[in-house]
N, C-alpha and C positions, 0 to 999 in steps of 0.2 A: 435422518433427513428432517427440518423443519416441518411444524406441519402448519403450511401457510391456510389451510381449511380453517382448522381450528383457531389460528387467528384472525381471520377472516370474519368466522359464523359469530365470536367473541366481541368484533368491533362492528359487525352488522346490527347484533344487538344492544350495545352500548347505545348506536348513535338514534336508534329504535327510544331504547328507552331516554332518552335527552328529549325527544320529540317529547314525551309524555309528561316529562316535567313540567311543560306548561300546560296540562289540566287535573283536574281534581283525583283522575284514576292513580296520578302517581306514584304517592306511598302503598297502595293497596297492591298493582302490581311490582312494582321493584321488591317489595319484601316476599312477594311470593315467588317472583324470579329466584332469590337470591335461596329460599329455601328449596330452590328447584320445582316449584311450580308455576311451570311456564301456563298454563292454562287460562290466568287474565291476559298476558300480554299475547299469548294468540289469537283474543278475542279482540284487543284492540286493534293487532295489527290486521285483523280480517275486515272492521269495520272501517279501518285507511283505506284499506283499498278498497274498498265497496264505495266510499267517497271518491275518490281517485277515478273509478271508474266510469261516475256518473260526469265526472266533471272534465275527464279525460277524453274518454272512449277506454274500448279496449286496445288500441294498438298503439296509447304514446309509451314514449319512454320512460313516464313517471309512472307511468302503472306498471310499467316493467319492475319497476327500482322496489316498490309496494311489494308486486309479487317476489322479489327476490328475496326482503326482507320478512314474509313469511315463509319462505324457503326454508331460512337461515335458523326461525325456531323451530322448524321440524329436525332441522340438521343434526342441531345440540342438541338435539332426543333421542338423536340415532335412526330417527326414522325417515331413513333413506325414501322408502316407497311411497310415501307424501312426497318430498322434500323434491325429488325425483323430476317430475312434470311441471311441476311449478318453476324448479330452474330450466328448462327447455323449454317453457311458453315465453319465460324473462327473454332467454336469450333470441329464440326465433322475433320476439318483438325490438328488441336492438340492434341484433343485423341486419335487418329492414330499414332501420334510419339512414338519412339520408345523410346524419349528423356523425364523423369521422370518430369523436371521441367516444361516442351511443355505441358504434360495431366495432371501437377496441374495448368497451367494458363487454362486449358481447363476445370477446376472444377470453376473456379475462374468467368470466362467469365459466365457460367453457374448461378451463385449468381446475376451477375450485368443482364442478361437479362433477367431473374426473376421479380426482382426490377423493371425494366423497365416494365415489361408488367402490374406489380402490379398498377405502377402508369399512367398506361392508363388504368384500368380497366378493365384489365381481368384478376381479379382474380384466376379463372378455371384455366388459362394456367400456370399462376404463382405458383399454388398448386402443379400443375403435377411435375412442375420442380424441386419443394421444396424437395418434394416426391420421386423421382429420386436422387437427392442430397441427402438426408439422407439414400438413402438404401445403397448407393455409402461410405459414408462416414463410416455406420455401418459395412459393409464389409471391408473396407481399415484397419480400426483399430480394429479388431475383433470384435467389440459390446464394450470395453472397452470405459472408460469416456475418452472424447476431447472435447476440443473448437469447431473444425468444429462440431462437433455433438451435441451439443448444441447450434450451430446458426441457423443448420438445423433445429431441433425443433422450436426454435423460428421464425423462419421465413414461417414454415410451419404453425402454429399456428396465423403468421397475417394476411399469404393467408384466412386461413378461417375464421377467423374473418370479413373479410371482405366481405364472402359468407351470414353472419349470422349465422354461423355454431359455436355457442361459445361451446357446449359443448366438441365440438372434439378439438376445440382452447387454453382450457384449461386445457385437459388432454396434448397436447404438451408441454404448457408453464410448467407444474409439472414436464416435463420430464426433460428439458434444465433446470429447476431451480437447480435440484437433480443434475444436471451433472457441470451447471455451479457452483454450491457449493464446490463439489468437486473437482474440476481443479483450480477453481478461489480461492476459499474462501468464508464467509459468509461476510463479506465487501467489496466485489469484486463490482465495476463498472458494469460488466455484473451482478452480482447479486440483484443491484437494480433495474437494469434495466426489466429486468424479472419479477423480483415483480410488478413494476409499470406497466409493461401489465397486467399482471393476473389481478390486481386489478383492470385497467381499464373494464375487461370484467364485473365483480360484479355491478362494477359502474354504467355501462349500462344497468344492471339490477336491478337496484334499491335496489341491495343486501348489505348494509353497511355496515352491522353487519359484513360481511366476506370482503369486502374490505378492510377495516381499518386497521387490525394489518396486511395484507401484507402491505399497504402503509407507516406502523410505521414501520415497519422490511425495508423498502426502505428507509424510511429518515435515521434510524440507520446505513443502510450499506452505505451511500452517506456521515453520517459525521466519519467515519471509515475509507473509501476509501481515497485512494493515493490524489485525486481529488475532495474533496468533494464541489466542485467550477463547476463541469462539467456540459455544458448546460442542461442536459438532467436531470437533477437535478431540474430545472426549469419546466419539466411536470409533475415529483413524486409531487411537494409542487404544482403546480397547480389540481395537482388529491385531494389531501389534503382538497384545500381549497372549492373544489367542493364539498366535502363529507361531510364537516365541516357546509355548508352553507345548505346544500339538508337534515340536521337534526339539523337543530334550533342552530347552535350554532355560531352564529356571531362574536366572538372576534379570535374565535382559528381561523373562516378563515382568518379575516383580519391578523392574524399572520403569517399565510402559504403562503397569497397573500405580505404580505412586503415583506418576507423569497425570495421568484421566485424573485421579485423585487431587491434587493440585489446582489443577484446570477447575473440575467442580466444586473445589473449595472457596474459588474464587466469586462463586455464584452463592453460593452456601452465606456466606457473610451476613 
């Protein structure tokens, strides 16, 4: 799976440090950014917002925006338990506007602090969220097929996977599959991508027999797709060759495994 966090906390901080280009801290902090010492640019971005705030209040949305972007350097530290409150005071301040695009970056913030807490391991919290998010989302569009509601599925689906809870993980990923088919297509990018979770959950379970033609229905929808070069193309044909190899059949993996090979060669250049 992409991890839209980490590019996310990567482009919160770019656009962070543009801001500083126009004052003299620039070189000082960008070179200790870059050596991994976020510690100037936390102080600047603390001192935005303490500006922000005087000039603001606490409850606009550019002090939201401030506190999100100190969020964003605790995030790339790892340190979730900072990072944590700061994206919840952002969001509780953006869903509050009265301004339509302020409470969809408030849905938005909501996806990436999910992620984040997924990949510190708390699963549980990141479910809740997911969960929250799709009922929000199911509401917003009536219950009708979308995108967002289809990622909610799917993301709710890898919260509990991650619990051990495949059966519940499954019936999500069927959910977003049906939706992403029909908004996307059956060649859709997200519709391979879908597959190759499902199957991964089979996979896990030793179940091939039902892995397999989703994983074939994935390589199909990947040489179909706009993109069929897309990294993520690379864990379909490595799911392949794990299935290929975990039932006696040695050349189809070595085929699956040059196949990823290729794909990532193509990035490799």
């Amino acid at each position: 799976m992409h991890n839209q966090l980490g590019r996310w906390v990567t482009n919160s901080i770019s656009r962070w440090c543009a801001v500083l280009k126009r004052t003299s801290l620039r070189q000082t902090v960008l070179h200790a950014a870059r050596r991994g010492d976020y510690a100037p640019l936390l102080q600047s971005a603390e001192m935005a917002l303490n500006k922000t705030l005087w000039h603001y209040g606490a409850d606009h949305p550019e002090t939201a925006r401030k506190i999100v972007a100190l969020a964003a350097i605790y995030a790339i530290q790892k340190e979730a338990a900072n990072a944590e409150p700061l994206y919840r005071r952002a969001i509780s301040i953006l869903s509050h506007s009265p301004d339509e695009t302020d409470r969809a970056e408030a849905m938005t913030l909501l996806e990436q602090l999910a992620e984040m807490l997924q990949h510190s391991n708390e699963p549980i919290a990141a479910q809740k969220i997911h969960a929250d998010l799709l009922a929000r989302f199911v509401a917003l569009y009536n219950d009708q097929p979308h995108a967002d509601i289809a990622r909610a599925y799917d993301n709710l689906a890898l919260s509990l996977k991650a619990q051990g809870m495949n059966a519940a993980a499954k019936e999500n990923h069927c959910n977003a599959l049906l939706i992403w088919e029909a908004v996307c297509g059956p060649g859709s990018p997200e519709v391979a991508r879908c597959l190759t979770h499902l199957a991964s959950l089979y996979l896990s379970e030793h179940r091939y027999e039902e892995a397999e033609p989703l994983l074939l229905r994935a390589v199909a929808a990947w040489k179909s797709s706009p993109n069929p070069h897309d990294l993520y193309a690379i864990i379909t044909l490595s799911c392949c060759g794990d299935l290929y190899r975990s039932t006696g059949r040695g050349a189809e993996a070595r085929n699956a495994e040059d196949a990823a090979k290729a794909v990532l060669a193509r990035y490799a250049k």
